[in-house]
VOPAGU-2260 file (C-alpha; in pm, 1 decimal, decimal comma):
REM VOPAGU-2260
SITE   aa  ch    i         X         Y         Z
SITE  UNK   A    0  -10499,2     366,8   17471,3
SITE  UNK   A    1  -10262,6     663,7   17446,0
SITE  UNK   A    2  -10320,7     904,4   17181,4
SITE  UNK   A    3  -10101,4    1159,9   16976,7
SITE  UNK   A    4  -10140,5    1505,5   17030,5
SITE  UNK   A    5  -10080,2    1604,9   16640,8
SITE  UNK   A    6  -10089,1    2003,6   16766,2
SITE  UNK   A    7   -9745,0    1890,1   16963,0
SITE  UNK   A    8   -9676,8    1682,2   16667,3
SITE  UNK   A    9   -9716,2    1964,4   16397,9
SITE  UNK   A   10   -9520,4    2229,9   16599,7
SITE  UNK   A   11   -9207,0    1987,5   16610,1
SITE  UNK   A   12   -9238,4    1928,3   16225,9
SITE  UNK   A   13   -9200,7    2324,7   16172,8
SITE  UNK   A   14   -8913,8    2340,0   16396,2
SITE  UNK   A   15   -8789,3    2078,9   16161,7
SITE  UNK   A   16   -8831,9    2186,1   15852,9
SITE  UNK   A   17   -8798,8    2550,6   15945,7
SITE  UNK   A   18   -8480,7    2466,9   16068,5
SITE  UNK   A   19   -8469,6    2608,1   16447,5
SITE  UNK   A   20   -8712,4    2705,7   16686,2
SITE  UNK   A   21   -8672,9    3068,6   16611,7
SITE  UNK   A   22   -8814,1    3030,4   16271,2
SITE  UNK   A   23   -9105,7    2776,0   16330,6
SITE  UNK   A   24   -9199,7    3094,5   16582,2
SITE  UNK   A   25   -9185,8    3321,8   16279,6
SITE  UNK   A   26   -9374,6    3102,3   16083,2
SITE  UNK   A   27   -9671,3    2971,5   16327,5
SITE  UNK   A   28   -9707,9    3325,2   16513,7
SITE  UNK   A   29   -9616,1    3178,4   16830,7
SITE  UNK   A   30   -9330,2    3244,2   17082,1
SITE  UNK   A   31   -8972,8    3041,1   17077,0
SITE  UNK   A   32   -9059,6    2958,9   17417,9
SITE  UNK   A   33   -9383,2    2821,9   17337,2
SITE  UNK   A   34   -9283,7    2634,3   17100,3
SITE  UNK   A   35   -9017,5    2496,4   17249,4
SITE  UNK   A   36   -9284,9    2408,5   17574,3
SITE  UNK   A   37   -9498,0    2221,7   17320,7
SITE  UNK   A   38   -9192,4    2011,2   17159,0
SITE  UNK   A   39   -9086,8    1935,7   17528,7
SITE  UNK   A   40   -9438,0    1780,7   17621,6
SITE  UNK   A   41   -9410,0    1540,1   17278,5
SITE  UNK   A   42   -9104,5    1444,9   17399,1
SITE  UNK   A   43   -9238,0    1333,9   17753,7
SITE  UNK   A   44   -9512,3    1171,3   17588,7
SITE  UNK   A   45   -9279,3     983,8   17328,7
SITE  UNK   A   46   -9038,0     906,7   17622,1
SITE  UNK   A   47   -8735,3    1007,9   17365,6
SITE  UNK   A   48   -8526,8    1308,4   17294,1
SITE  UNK   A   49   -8607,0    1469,6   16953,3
SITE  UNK   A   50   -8402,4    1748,7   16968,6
SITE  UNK   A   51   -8060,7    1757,8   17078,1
SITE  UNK   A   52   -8070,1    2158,5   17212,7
SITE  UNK   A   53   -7744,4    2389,5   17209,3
SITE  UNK   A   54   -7726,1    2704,5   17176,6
SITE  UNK   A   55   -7487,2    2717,3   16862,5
SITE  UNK   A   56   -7676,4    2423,1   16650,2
SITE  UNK   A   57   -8039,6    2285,6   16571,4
SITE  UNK   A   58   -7978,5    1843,3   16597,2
SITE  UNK   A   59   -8225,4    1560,4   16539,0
SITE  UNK   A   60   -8167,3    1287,6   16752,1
SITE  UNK   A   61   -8228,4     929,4   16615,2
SITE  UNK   A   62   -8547,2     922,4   16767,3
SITE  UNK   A   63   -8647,1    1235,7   16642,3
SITE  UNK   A   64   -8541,0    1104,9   16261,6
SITE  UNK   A   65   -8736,5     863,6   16312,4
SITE  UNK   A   66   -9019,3    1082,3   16415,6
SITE  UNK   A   67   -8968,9    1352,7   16145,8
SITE  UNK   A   68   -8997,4    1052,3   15912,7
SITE  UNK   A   69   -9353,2     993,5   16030,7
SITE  UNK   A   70   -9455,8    1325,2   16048,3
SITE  UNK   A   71   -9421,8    1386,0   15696,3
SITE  UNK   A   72   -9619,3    1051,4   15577,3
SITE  UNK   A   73   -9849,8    1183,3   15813,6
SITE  UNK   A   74   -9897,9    1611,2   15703,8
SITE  UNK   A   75   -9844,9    1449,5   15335,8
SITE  UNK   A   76  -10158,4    1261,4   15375,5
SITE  UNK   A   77  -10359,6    1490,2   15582,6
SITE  UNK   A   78  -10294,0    1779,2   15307,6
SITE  UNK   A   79  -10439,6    1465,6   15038,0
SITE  UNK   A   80  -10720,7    1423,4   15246,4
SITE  UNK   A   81  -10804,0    1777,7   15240,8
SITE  UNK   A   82  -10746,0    1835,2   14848,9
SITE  UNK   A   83  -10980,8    1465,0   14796,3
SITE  UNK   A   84  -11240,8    1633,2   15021,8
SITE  UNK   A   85  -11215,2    1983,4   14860,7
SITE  UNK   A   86  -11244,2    1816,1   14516,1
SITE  UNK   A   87  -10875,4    2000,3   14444,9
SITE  UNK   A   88  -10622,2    1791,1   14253,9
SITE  UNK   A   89  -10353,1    1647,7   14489,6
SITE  UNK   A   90   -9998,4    1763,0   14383,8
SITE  UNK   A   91   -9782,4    1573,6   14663,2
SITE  UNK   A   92   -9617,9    1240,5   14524,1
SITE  UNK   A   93   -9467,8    1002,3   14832,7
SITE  UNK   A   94   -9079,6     968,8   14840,9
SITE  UNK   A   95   -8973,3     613,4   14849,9
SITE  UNK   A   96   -8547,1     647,1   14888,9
SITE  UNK   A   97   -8400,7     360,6   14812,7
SITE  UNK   A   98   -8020,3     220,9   14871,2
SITE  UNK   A   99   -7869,9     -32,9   14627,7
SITE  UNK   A  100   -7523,7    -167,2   14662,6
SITE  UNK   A  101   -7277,6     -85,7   14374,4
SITE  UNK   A  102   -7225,4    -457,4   14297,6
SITE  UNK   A  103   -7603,1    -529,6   14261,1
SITE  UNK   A  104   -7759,8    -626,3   13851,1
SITE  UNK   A  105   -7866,2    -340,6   13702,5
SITE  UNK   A  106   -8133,5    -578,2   13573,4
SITE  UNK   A  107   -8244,5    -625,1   13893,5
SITE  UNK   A  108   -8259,6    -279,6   14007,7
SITE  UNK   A  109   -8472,2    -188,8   13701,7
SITE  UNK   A  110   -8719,7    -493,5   13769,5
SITE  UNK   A  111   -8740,8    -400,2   14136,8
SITE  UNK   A  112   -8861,6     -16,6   13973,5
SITE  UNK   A  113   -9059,1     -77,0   13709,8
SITE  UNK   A  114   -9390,4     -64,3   13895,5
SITE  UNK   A  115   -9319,7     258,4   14051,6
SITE  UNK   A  116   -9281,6     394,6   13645,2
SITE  UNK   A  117   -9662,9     372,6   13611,4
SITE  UNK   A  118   -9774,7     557,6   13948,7
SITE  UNK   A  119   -9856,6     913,7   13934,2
SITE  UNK   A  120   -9824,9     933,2   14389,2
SITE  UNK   A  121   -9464,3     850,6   14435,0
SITE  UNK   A  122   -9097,0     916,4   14311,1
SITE  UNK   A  123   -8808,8     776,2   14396,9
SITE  UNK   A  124   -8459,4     828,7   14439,8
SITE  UNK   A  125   -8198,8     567,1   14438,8
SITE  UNK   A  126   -7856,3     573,5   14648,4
SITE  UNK   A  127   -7566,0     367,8   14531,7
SITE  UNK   A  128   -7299,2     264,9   14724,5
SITE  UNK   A  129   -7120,0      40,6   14991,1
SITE  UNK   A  130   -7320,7    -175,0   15233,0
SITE  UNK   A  131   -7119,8       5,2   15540,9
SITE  UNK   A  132   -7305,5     328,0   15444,6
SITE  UNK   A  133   -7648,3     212,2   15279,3
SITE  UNK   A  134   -7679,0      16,4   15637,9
SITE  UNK   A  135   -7591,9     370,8   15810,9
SITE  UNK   A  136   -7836,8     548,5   15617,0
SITE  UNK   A  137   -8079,6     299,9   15647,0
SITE  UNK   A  138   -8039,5     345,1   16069,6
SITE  UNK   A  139   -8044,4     659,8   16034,3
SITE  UNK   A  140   -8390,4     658,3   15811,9
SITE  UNK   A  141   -8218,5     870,7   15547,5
SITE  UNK   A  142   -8313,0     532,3   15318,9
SITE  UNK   A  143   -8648,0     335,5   15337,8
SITE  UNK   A  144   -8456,7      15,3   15218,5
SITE  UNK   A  145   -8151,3    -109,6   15096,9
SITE  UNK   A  146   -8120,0    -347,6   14786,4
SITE  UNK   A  147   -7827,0    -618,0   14860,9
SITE  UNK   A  148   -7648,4    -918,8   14723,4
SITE  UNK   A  149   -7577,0   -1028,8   15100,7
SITE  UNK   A  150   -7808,7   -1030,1   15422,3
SITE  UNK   A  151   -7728,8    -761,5   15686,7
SITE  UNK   A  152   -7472,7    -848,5   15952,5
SITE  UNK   A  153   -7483,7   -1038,5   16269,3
SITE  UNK   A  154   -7396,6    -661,5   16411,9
SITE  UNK   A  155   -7696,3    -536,4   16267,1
SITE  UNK   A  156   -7919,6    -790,3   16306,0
SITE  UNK   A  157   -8124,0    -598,1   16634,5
SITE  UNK   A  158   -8140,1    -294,7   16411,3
SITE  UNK   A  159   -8234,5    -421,3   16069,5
SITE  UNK   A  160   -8384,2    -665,8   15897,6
SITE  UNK   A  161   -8308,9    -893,4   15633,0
SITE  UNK   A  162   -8585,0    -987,0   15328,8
SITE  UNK   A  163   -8517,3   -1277,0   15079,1
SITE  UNK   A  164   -8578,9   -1075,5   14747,6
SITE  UNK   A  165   -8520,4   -1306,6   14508,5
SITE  UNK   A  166   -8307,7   -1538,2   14358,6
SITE  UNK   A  167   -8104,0   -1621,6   14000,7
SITE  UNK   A  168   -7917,2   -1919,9   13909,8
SITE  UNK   A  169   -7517,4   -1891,4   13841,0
SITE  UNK   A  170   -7496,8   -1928,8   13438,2
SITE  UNK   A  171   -7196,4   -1956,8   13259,7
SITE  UNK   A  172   -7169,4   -1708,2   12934,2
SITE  UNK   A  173   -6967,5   -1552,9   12666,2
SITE  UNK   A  174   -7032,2   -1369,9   12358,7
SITE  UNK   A  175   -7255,4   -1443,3   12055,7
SITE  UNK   A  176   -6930,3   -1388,3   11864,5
SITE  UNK   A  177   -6696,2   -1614,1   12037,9
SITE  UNK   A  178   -6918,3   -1928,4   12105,5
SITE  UNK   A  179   -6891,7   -2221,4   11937,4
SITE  UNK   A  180   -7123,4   -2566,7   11845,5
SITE  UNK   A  181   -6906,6   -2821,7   11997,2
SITE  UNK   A  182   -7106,0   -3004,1   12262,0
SITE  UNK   A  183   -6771,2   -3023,5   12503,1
SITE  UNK   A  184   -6836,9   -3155,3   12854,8
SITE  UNK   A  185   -6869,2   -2850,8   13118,7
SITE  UNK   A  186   -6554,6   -2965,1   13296,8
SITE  UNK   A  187   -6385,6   -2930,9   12958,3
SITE  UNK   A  188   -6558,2   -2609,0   12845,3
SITE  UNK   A  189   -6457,3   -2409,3   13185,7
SITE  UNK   A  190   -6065,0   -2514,2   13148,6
SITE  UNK   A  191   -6063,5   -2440,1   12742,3
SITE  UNK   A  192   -6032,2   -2038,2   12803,8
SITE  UNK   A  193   -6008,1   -1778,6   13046,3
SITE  UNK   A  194   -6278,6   -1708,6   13304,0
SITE  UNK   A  195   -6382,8   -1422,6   13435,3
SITE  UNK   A  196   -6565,0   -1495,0   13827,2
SITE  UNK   A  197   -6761,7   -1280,4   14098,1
SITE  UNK   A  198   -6583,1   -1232,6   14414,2
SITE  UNK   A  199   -6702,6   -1330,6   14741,3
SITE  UNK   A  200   -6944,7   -1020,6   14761,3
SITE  UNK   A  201   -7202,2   -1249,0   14611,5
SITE  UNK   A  202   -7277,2   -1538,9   14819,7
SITE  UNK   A  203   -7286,7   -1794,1   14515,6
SITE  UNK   A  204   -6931,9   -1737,3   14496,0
SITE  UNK   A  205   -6886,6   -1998,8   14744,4
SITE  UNK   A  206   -7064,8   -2275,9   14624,5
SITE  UNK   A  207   -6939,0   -2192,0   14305,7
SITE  UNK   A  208   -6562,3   -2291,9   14417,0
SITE  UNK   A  209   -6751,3   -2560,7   14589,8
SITE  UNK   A  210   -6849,9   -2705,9   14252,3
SITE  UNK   A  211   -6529,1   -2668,7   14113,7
SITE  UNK   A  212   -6320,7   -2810,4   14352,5
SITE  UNK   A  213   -6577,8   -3126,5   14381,2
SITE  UNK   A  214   -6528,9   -3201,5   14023,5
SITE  UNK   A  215   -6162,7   -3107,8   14005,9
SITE  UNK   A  216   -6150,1   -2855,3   13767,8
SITE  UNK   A  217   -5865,5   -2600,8   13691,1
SITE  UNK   A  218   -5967,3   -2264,0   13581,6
SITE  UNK   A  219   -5748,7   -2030,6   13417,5
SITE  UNK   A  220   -5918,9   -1739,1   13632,4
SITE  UNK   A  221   -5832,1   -1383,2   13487,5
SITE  UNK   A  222   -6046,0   -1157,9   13676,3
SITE  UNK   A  223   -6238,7   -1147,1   14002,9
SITE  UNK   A  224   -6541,5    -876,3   14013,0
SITE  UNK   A  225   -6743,7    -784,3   14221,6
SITE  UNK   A  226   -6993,3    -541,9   14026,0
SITE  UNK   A  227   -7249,3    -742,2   13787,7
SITE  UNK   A  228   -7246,8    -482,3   13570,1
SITE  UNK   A  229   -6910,2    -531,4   13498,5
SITE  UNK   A  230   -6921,3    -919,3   13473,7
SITE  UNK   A  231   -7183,4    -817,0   13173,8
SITE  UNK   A  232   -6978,8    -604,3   13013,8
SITE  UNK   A  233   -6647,6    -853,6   12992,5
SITE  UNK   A  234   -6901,8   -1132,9   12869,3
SITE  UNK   A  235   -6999,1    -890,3   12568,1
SITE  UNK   A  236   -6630,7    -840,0   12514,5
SITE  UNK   A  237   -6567,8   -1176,0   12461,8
SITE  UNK   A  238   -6256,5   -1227,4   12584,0
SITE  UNK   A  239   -6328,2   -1526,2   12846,5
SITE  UNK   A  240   -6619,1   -1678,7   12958,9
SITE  UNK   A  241   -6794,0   -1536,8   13283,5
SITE  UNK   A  242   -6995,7   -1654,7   13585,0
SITE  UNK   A  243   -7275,2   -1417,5   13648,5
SITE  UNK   A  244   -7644,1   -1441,8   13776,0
SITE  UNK   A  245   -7868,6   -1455,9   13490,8
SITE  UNK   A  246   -8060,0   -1180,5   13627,6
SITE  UNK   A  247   -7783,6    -958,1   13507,9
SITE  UNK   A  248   -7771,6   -1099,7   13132,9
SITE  UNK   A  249   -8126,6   -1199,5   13114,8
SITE  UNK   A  250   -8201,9    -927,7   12797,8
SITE  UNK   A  251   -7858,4   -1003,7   12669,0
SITE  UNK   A  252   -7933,4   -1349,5   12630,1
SITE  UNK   A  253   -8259,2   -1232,8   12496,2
SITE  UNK   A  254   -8143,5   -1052,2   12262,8
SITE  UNK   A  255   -7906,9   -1275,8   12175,3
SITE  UNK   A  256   -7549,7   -1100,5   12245,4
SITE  UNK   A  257   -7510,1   -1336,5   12480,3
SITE  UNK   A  258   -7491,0   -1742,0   12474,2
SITE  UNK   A  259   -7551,5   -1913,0   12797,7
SITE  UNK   A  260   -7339,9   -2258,8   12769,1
SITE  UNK   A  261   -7472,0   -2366,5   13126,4
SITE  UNK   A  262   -7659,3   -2267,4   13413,4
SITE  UNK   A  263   -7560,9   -2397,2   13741,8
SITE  UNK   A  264   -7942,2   -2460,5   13849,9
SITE  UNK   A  265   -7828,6   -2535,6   14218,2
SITE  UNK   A  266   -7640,5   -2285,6   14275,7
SITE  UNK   A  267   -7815,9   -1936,3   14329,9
SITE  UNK   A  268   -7736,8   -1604,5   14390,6
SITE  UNK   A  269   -7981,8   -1408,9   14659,9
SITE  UNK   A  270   -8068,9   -1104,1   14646,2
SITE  UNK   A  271   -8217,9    -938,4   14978,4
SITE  UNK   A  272   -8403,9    -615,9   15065,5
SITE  UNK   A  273   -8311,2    -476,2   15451,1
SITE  UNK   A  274   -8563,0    -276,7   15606,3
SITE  UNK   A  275   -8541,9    -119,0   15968,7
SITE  UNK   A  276   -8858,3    -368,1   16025,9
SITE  UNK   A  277   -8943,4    -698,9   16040,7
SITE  UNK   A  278   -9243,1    -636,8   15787,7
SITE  UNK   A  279   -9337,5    -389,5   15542,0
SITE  UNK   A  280   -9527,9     -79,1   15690,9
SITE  UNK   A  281   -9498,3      55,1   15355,1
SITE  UNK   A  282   -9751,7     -44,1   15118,5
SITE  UNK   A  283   -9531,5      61,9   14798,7
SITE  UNK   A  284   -9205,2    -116,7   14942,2
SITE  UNK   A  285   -9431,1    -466,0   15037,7
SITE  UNK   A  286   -9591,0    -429,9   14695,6
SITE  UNK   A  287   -9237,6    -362,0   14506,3
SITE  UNK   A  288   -9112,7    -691,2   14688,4
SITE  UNK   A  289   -9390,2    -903,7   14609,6
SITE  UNK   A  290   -9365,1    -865,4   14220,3
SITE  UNK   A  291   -9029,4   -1009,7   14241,4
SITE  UNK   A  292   -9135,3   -1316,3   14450,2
């Protein structure tokens, strides 16, 4: 079985966070070219280039982000073994960085979180933004995982993988204000004011028209979104009705600001988590996804 040499290891982690080779010298007492020797024999034992060497710039290569990743789960918990053993009170908390797409319910992204508000070894910090970049980030191991409304691409599909999260039934809504007692069939209902719909960025959208088209309904469509946030706020507006997850109006409705007039039980909006693995080598992140199974 091969084994890590964690002295090679450790020395490549300085250069790292020191910034240059130069520095992690300064720091460990050592030579530049000694340090650099020792870097060098990690890398022939890894098989991969960690450091991309000029003479102008200090650059990680993707393996060695990938390494530098590891190397600080790895000094984090060998500095908690060492407080636990010295009886000293462990200060370091675990960084969990998480990516969540723009679009996604900010119900959701709070339920996903809420069992990381009661741990006292790990913080978090959340990225929003467009799949093309969470994905980049995510390859790059800048991000842990990324929270989407849509699996990751056939083009990605070597690199990442995709996790059914969960998944909410379509609901139509509209305001506590604006709804009314009449029992009106839901054909009837959907073509009696305007509707407000999620674009094809969720992948209910789709069955959605499906439905529509099956039953031959005409909607009076007045808006096309594809941020659930948004969808919420229009519904409290009450100026149409709107198609959204009930994920992302579950405390409305709870609350009562919101009236659901029908849910659309077979047709449901997924929500995935893409990791860089097929599994969960994270204990927090396989934990997080189970309590929304």
């Amino acid at each position: 079985m091969e084994s890590l040499n964690y002295h090679h290891l450790y020395y490549f982690w300085t250069v790292c966070h020191e910034g240059g080779f130069t520095k992690a010298g300064l720091k460990l007492r050592l030579s530049q070219s000694a340090i650099s020797e020792q870097v060098s024999r990690l890398e022939e034992s890894f098989g991969q280039k960690l450091i991309a060497r000029t003479t102008r710039r200090f650059e990680l290569t993707e393996a060695g982000k990938a390494a530098l990743k590891y190397a600080d789960t790895i000094f984090a918990s060998g500095k908690e073994l060492m407080d636990f053993m010295k009886h000293r009170p462990s200060k370091s908390r675990q960084l969990l960085r998480i990516g969540a797409l723009g679009s996604l319910s900010r119900n959701l992204q709070a339920a996903f979180l809420r069992p990381l508000l009661e741990r006292q070894d790990v913080h978090f910090a959340v990225t929003v933004g467009d799949s093309k970049r969470l994905f980049r980030l995510l390859r790059e191991h800048t991000l842990d995982i990324v929270l989407s409304t849509f699996p990751a691409g056939e083009d990605a599909s070597k690199e990442l993988y995709t996790h059914l999260l969960t998944q909410s039934p379509l609901c139509l809504v509209t305001s506590k204000s604006t709804a009314t007692r009449n029992e009106l069939p839901l054909d009837s209902v959907l073509q009696s004011r305007p509707v407000f719909l999620p674009t094809a960025a969720l992948e209910s959208r789709s069955d959605f028209d499906h439905f529509v088209e099956s039953k031959g309904i005409t909607l009076n469509i007045v808006g096309e979104i594809d941020d659930v946030a948004l969808l919420r706020v229009l519904a409290l507006t009450g100026k149409g009705l709107v198609v959204i997850p009930r994920v992302g109006v579950a405390d409305d409705v709870t609350n009562k600001d919101l009236v659901i007039l029908h849910e659309f039980k077979n047709i449901k909006q997924k929500f995935y988590a893409i990791t860089r693995q097929k599994k969960f080598p994270n204990p927090i992140i396989a934990e997080l996804v189970r309590s929304l199974d």
